[in-house]
N, C-alpha and C positions, 0 to 999 in steps of 0.2 A: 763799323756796323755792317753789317750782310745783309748784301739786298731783298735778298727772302723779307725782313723786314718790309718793304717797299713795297713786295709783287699779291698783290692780291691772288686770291685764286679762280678769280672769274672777273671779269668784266664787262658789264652791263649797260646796255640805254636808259631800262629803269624797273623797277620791283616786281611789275607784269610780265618779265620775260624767266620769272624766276619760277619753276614749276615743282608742285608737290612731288612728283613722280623723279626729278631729279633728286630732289631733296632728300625723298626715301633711299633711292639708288647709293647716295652716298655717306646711308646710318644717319642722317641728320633729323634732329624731333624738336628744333629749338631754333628761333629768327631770335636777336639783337638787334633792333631797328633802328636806327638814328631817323630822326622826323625832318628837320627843316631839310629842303631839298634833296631829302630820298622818297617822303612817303608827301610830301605837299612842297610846294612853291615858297622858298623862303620868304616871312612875312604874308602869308596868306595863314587863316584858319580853316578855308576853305577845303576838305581833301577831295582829290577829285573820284567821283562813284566807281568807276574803272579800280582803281585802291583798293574802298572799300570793299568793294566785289572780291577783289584778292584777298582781301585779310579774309572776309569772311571762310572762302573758298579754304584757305589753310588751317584755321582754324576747325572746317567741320572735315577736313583729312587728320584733325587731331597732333597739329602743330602747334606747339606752346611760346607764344611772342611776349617778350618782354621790348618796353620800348626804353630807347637810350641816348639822352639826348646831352649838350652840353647848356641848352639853353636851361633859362631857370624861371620862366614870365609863367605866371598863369595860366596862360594859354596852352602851355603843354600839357596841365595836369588835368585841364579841361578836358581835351583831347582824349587823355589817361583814362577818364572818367565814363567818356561817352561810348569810349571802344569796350570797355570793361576790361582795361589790360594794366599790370605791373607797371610803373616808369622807374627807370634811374638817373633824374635830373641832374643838371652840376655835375655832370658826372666825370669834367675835367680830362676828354680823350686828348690826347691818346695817352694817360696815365691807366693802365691797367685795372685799377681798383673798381671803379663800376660795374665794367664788364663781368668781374669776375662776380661782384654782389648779385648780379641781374641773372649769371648764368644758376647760381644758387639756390636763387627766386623759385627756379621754374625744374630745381631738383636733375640737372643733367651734367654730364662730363664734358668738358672739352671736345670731346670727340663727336659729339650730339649737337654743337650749337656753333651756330654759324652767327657773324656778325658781320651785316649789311647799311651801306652809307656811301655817302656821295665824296668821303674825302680821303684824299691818302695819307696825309700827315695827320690824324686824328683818327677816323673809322680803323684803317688796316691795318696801320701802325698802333694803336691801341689792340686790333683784334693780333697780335702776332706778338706782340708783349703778356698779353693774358694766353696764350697755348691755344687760340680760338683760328681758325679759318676765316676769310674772310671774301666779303664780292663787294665789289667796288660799283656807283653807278655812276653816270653823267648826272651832273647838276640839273633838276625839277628848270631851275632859273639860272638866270644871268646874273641878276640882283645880290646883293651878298654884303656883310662884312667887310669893311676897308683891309681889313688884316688878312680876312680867308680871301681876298681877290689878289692879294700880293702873295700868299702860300700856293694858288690854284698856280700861279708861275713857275714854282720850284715842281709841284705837282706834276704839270707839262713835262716839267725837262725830266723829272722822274720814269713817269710811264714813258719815256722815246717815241718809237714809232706805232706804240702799243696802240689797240683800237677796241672799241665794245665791239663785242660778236653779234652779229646783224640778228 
């Protein structure tokens, strides 16, 4: 498998360092969000206003967010609901088929949509199987999945001495 697979193309502290102006810069008109520890604290409903302020902010630059997540609780769709935004629950990353449903949704090419998450064997590995770009963040939390806290391992040794850009 070819590392490109592995290498994101940005990586990040977390959602707020990602700016519309880059966005435009590089023909992008479309986020794929992943929720639990990219855009809120896994296990929180809570999102924090700092977020919302972002979403809003990209949104009224005329940025079309679909959100994409692997969980399937309620909660997400709630979330779905309150934002006024598309979800693609279950969405089973890093298997290609959501993403590609979500980029659909929101009527753009590969080349327009970018797919954002806190994980490498899921989000960028997912977003590089579907022909999508993708920005990597640090985890919201520590908290996690017994499974995603023994992948963040292989994850580590993945990125090497790689770092989020300050």
């Amino acid at each position: 498998m070819s590392l490109r697979l592995w290498t994101p193309d940005r990586y990040l502290k977390s959602v707020l360092q990602i700016q519309a102006d880059w966005l435009s810069s590089q023909g992008l008109q479309a986020l794929l969000l992943d929720i639990d520890n990219t855009l809120l604290p896994r296990g929180s409903s809570v999102v924090p206003p700092a977020v919302e302020a972002w979403l809003a902010r990209l949104r009224n630059r005329g940025f079309q967010i679909c959100l994409v997540s692997n969980n399937w609780h309620q909660s997400v769709l709630t979330l779905a609901e309150n934002w006024d935004l598309p979800i693609v629950r279950r969405a089973m990353k890093p298997l290609p088929v959501a993403l590609i449903i979500a980029r659909r949704r929101l009527r753009v090419s590969r080349r327009q949509a970018v797919m954002v998450g806190d994980q490498l064997l899921t989000d960028v590995l997912g977003a590089r199987l579907a022909g999508l770009r993708s920005i990597l963040l640090v985890p919201q939390s520590s908290t996690d999945l017994w499974y995603t806290l023994i992948l963040r391992r292989l994850e580590r040794w993945l990125l090497g001495e790689r770092q989020p850009e300050p």
